[in-house]
C-alpha positions in Angstrom: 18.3 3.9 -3.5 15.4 5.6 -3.1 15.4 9.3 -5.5 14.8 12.9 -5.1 12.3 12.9 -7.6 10.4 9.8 -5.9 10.8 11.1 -2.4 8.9 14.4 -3.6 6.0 12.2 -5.4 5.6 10.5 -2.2 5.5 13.5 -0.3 2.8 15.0 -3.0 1.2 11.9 -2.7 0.7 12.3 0.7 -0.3 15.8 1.2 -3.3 14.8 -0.9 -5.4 13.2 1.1 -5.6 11.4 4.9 -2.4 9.1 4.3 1.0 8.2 5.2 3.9 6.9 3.7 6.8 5.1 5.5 10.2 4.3 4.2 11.9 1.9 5.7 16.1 1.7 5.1 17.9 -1.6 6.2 16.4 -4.9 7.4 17.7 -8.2 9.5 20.6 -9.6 7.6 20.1 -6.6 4.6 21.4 -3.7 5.8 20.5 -2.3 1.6 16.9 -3.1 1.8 14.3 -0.5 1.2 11.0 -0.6 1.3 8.2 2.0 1.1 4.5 1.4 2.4 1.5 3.6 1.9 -1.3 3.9 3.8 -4.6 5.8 2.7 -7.0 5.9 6.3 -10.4 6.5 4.5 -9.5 3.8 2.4 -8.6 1.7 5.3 -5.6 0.3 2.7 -1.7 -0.2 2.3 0.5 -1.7 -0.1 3.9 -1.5 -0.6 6.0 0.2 -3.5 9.3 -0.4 -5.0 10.6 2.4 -6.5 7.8 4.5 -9.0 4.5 6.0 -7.6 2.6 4.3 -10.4 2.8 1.5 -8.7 -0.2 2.9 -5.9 -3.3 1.6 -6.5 -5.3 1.3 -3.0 -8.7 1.4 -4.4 -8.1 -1.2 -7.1 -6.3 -3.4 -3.8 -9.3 -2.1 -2.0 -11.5 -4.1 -4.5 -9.8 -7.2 -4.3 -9.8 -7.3 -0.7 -13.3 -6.4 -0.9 -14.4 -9.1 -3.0 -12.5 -12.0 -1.4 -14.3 -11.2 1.6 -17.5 -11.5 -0.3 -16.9 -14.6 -1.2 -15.8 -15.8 1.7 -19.0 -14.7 3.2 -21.0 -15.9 0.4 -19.3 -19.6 1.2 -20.1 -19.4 4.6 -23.7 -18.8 3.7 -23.9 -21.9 1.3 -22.2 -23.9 3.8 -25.1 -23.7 6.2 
């Protein structure tokens, strides 16, 4: 069950910058199943939540995804 209190962080969360968050209530065979994605567009990152906006951290996923590109790039280049 997703709370006031979390809806309104999300919704702050949201206002503060080019983003989106979707909530998503009920899934194939779980009708109880909630999940929450956010989305910052001039990060060009998502991640999904479970319940506490603490949980955001789209420049630290950002980074990773960032990095794992690097070094897939930098094995290409040694590959050659």
């Amino acid at each position: 069950m997703i709370s006031y209190e979390l809806l309104q962080q999300l919704m702050d969360w949201q206002s503060k910058g080019n983003r989106t968050v979707e909530i998503k209530i009920g899934d194939l065979g779980e009708n109880e199943k909630i999940s929450i994605w956010v989305y910052d567009f001039d990060l060009s990152s998502g991640q999904f939540i479970k319940n506490d906006i603490s949980e955001i951290d789209l420049i630290g996923k950002k980074r990773k995804d960032l990095e794992k590109e690097l070094a897939k790039l930098n094995d290409l280049e040694r590959s050659k």
